[in-house]
MILUM-336350 format. One record per residue (C-alpha): residue number from 1; z negated, y negated, x negated. Coordinates in steps of 0.1 Angstrom, whole numbers, plus 5000, padded with zeros to 4 digits. Layout:
N
<rec seq="NUM" up="Z" north="Y" east="X"/>
...
This chain:
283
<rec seq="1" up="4894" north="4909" east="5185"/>
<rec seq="2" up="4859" north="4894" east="5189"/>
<rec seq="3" up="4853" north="4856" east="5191"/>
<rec seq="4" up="4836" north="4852" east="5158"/>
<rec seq="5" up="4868" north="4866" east="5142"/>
<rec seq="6" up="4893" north="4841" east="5157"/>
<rec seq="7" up="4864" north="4812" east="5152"/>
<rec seq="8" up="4870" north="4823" east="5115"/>
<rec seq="9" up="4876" north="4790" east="5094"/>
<rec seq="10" up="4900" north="4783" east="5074"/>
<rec seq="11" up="4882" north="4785" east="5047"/>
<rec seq="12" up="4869" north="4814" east="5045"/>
<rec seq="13" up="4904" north="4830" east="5054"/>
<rec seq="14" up="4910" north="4816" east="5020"/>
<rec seq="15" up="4890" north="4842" east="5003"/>
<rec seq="16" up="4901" north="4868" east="5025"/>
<rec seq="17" up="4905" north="4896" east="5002"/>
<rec seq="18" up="4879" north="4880" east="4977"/>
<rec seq="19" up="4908" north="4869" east="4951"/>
<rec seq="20" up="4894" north="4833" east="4945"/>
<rec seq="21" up="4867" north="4819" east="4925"/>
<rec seq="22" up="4838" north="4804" east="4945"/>
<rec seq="23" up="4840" north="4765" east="4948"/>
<rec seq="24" up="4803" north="4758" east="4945"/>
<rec seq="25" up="4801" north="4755" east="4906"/>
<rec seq="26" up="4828" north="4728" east="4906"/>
<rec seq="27" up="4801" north="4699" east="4898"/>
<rec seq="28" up="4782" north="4720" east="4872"/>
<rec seq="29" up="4771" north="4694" east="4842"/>
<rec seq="30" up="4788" north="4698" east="4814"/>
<rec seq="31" up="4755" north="4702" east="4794"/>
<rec seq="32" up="4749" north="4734" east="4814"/>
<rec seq="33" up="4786" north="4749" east="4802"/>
<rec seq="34" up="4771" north="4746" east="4763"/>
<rec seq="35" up="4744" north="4773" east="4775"/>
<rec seq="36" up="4754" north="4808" east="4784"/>
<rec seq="37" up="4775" north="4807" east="4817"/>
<rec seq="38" up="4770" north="4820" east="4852"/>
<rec seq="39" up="4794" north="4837" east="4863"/>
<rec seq="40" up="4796" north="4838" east="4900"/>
<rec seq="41" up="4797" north="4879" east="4920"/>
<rec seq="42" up="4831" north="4884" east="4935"/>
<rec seq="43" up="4832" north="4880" east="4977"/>
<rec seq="44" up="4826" north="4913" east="4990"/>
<rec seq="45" up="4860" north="4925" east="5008"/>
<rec seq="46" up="4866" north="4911" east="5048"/>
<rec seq="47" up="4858" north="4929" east="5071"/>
<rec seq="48" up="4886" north="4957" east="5081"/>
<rec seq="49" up="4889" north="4938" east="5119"/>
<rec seq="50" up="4896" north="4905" east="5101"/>
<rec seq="51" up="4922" north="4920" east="5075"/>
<rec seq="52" up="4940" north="4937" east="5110"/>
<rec seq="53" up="4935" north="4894" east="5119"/>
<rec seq="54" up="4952" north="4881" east="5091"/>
<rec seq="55" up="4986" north="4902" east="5091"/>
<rec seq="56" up="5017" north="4888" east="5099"/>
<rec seq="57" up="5023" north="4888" east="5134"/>
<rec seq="58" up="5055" north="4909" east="5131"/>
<rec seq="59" up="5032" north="4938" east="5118"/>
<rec seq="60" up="5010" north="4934" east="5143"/>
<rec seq="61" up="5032" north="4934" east="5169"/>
<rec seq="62" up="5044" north="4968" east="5157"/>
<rec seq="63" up="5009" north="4977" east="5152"/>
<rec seq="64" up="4996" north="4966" east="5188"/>
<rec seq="65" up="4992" north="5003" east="5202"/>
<rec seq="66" up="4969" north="5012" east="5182"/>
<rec seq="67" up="4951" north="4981" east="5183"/>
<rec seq="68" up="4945" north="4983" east="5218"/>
<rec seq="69" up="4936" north="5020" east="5216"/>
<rec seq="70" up="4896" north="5031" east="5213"/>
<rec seq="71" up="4905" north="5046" east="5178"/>
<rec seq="72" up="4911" north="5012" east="5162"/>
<rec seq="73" up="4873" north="5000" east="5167"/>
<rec seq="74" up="4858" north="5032" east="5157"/>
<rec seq="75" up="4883" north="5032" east="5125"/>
<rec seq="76" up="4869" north="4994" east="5121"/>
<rec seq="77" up="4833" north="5005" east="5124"/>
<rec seq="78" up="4841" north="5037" east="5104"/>
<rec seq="79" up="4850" north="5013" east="5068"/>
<rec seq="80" up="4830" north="4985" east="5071"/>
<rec seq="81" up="4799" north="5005" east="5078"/>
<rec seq="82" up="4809" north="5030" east="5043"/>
<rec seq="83" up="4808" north="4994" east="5026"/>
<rec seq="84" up="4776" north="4981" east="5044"/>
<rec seq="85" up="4759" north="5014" east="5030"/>
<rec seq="86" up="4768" north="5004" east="4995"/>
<rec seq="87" up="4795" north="5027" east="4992"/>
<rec seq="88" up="4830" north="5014" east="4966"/>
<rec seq="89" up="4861" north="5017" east="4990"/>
<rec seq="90" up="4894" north="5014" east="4979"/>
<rec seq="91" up="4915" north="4990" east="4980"/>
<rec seq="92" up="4901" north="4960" east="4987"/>
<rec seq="93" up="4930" north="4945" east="5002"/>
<rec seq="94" up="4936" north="4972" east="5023"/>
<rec seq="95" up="4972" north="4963" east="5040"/>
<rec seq="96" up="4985" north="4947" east="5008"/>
<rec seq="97" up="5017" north="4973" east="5012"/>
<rec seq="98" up="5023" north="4952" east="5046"/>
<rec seq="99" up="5020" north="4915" east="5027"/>
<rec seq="100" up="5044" north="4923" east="5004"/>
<rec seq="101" up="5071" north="4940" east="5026"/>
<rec seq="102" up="5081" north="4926" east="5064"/>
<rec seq="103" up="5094" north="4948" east="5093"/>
<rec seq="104" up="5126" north="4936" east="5094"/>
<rec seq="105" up="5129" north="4938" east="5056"/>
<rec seq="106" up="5120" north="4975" east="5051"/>
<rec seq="107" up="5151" north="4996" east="5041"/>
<rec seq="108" up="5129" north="5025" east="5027"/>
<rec seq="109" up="5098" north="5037" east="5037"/>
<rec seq="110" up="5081" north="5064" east="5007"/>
<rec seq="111" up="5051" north="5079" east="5022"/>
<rec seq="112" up="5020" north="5083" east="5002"/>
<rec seq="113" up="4984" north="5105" east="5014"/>
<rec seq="114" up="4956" north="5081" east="5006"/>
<rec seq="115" up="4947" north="5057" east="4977"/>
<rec seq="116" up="4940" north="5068" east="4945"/>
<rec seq="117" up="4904" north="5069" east="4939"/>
<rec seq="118" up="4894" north="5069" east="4908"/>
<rec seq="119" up="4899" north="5040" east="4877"/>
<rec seq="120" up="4914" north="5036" east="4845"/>
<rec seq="121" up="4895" north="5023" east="4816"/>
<rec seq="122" up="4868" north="5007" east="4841"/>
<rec seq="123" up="4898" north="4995" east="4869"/>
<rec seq="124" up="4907" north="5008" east="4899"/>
<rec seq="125" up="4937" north="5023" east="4902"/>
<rec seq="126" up="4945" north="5017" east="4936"/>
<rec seq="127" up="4958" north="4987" east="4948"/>
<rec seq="128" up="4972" north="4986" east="4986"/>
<rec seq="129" up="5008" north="5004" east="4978"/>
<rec seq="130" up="5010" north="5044" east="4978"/>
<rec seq="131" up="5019" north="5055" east="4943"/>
<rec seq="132" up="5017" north="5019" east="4929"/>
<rec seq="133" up="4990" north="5013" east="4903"/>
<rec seq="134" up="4978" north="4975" east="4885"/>
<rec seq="135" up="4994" north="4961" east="4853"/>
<rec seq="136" up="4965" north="4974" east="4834"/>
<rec seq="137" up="4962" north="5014" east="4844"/>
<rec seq="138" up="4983" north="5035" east="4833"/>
<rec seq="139" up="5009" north="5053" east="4855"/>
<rec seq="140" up="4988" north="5086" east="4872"/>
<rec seq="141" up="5014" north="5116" east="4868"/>
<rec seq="142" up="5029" north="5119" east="4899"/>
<rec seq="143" up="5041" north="5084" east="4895"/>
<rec seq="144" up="5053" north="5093" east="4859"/>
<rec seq="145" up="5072" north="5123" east="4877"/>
<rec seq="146" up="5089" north="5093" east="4901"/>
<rec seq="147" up="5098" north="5072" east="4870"/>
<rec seq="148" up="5116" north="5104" east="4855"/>
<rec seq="149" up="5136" north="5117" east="4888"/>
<rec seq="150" up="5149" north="5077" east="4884"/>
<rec seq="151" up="5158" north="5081" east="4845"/>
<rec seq="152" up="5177" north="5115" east="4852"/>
<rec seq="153" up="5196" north="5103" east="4879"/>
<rec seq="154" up="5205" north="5070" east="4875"/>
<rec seq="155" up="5201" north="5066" east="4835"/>
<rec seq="156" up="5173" north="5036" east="4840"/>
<rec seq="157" up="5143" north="5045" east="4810"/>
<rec seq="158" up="5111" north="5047" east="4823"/>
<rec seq="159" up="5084" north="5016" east="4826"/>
<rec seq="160" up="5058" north="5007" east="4806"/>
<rec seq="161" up="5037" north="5002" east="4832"/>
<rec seq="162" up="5032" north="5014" east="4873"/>
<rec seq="163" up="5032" north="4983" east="4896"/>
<rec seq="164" up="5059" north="4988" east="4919"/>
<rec seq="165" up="5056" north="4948" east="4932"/>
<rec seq="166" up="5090" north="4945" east="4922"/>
<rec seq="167" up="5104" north="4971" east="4945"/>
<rec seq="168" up="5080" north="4963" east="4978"/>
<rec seq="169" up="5099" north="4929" east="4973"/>
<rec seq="170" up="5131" north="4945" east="4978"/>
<rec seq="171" up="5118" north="4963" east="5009"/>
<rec seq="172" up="5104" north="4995" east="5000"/>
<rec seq="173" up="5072" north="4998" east="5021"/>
<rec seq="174" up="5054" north="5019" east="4999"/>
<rec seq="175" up="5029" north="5036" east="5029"/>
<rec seq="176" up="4999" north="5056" east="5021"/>
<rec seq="177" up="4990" north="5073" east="5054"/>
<rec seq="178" up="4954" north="5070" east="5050"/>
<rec seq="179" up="4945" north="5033" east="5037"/>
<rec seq="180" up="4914" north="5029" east="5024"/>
<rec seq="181" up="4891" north="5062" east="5001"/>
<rec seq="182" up="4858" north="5060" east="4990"/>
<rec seq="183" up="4856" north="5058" east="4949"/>
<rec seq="184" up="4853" north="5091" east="4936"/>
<rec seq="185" up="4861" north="5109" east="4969"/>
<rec seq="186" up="4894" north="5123" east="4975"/>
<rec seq="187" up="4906" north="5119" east="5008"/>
<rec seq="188" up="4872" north="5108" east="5021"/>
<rec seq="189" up="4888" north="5086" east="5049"/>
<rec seq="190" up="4909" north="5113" east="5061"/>
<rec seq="191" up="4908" north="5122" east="5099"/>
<rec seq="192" up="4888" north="5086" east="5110"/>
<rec seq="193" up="4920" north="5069" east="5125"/>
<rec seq="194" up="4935" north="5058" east="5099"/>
<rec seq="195" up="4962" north="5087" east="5107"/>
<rec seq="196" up="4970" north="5070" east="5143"/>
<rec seq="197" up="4971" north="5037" east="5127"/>
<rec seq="198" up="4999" north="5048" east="5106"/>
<rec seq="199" up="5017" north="5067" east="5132"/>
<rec seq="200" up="5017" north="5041" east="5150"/>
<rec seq="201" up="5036" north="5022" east="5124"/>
<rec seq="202" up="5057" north="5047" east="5111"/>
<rec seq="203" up="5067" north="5057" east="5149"/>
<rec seq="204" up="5072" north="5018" east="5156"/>
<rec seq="205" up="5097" north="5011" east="5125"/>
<rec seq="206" up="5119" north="5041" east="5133"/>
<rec seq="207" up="5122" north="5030" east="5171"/>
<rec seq="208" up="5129" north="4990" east="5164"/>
<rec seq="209" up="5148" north="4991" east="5136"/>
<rec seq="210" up="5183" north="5009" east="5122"/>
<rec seq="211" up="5196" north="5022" east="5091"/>
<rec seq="212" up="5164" north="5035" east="5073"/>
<rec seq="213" up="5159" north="5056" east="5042"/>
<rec seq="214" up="5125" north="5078" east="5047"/>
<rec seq="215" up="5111" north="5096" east="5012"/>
<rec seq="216" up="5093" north="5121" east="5024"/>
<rec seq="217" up="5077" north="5144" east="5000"/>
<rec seq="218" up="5054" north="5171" east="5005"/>
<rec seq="219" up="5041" north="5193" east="5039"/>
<rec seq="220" up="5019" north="5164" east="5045"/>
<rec seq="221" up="5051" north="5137" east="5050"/>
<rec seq="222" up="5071" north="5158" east="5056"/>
<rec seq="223" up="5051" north="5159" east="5090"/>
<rec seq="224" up="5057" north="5129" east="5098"/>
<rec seq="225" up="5100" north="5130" east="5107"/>
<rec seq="226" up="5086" north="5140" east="5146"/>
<rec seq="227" up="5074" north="5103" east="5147"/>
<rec seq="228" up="5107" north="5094" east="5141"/>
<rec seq="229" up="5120" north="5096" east="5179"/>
<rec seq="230" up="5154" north="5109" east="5170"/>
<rec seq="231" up="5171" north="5079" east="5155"/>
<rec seq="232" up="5195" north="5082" east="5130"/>
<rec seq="233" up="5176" north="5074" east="5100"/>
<rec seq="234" up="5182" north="5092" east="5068"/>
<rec seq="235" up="5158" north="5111" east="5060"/>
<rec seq="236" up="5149" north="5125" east="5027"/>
<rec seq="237" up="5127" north="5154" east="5016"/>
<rec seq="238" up="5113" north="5170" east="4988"/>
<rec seq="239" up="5080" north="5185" east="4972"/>
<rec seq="240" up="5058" north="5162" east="4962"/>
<rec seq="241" up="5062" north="5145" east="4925"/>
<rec seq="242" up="5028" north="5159" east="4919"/>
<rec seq="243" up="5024" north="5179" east="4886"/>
<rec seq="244" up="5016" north="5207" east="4908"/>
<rec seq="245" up="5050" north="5210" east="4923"/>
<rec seq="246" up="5075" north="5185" east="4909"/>
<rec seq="247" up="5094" north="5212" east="4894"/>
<rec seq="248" up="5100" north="5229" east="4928"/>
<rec seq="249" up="5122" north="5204" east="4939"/>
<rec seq="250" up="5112" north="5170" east="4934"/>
<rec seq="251" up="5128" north="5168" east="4901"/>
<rec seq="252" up="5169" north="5163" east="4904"/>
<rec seq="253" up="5159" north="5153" east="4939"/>
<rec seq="254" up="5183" north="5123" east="4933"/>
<rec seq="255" up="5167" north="5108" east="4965"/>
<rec seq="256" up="5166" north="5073" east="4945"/>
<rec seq="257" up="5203" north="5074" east="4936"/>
<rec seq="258" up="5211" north="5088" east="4978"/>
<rec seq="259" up="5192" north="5060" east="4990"/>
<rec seq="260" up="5213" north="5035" east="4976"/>
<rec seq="261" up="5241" north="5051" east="4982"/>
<rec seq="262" up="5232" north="5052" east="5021"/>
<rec seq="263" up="5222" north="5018" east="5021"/>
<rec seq="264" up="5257" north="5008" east="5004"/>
<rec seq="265" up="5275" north="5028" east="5032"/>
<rec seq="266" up="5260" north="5007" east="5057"/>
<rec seq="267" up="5261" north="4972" east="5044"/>
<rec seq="268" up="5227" north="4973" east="5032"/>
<rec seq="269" up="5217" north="4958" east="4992"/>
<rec seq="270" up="5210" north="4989" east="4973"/>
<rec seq="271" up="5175" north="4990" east="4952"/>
<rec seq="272" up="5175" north="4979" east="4918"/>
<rec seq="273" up="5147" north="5005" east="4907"/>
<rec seq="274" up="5146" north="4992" east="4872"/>
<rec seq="275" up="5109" north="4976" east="4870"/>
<rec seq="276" up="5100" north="4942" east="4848"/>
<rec seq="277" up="5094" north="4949" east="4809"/>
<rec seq="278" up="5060" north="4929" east="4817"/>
<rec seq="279" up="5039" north="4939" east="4855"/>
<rec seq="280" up="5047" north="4911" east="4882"/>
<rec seq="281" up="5023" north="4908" east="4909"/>
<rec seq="282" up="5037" north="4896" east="4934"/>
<rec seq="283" up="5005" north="4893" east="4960"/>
């Protein structure tokens, strides 16, 4: 980590993923508010280095071979240089997944590609969990496929809307393996080390901790079960939910309703999939 980084203050660690409103119109006269407002530009996204700063140490701990590997710099360099050229990258909070869910709270780990890139009515879609859209967008169709594989299998109707907050809580890690995608751009960060930084993690959960559901879905996670090291995890495949191939497989899949059930079997809390009537962010 370089010295400016841990001299951060605390302050601006505040605004880390550029979620809070500037102080600095606090004292504005209350004669200006009768003209037409100012409203202040959101704080451009932290640099990747400082978000890697601000996990919780537990991730980083699990995270620390790739930290201290020559691919996490050049990943570093990679994103914030796509932003410095004026380029939209998605999310801003890129390890929001990692907020939300701690090591030793994960029970499943669903594998995503890379964040959506593209918006809904003017707002991004992605926002830090794989599959997982705001309150405000719609659910994208492969998600709509996950919400019917739930309603066939375990009778629950599908959601109004496609935050999955509610089960990252629970301890779903909900893991793209790519982390950040240029607006507009399918899989535009691909092949830049994002791919070792999630191996790294993936590899790390299965050999620290027991008892784990992996969804994997699709050639692409399907990949990943070699990182696995062996352990008796239950793994879980399928084709993707995708349009494309959800109805080779993915559909009657009952991975939802298998996951519990392994979790039950070894004293773990089962996951209520049912989602909120109303979109609860939880971070």
């Amino acid at each position: 980590m370089t010295s400016a980084n841990r001299s951060r203050s605390a302050s601006s660690q505040g605004s880390l993923f550029g979620d809070e409103t500037p102080a600095s119109n606090a004292g504005a006269s209350s004669a200006a508010s009768s003209t037409a407002s100012t409203t202040s530009a959101p704080a451009a996204p932290a640099s990747l280095e400082s978000q890697f700063d601000a996990l919780p140490s537990a991730w980083r701990a699990h995270l620390r071979p790739f930290v201290d590997s020559d691919a996490y710099l050049s990943l570093c360099r990679f994103v914030d240089g796509e932003r410095a050229a004026g380029k939209t990258v998605y999310p801003a909070d890129v390890f929001r997944a990692l907020r939300l869910t701690s090591p030793d709270d994960v029970k499943i780990v669903i594998l995503g590609q890379d964040p959506y890139h593209g918006e809904d009515r003017g707002t991004p879609q992605a926002h830090g969990l794989a599959f997982s859209v705001p309150p405000a967008v719609r659910p994208p169709p492969s998600l709509r496929n996950i919400f019917k594989e739930i309603t066939a299998s375990l009778g629950y109707p599908s959601p109004a809307h496609g935050c999955l907050d509610a089960w990252a809580k629970q301890g779903v890690l909900l893991l793209n393996t790519v982390l950040t995608v240029e607006r507009n751009q399918a899989a535009s960060h691909a092949k830049r080390g994002w791919e070792k930084c999630t191996d790294t993690l993936i590899h790390e959960l299965a050999v620290r901790h027991e008892g784990l559901v992996f969804m994997l879905w699709g050639a692409h996670a399907q990949a990943k079960r070699a990182l696995l090291g062996g352990k008796p995890h239950c793994v879980l495949e399928a084709p993707h939910p995708s349009p494309l191939s959800a109805h080779r497989g993915f559909l009657g899949c009952r991975h939802f309703a298998l996951a519990n059930a392994y979790l039950e079997a070894h004293g773990r809390q089962p996951i209520d999939w049912r989602l909120p009537d109303e979109a609860q962010v939880l971070a």
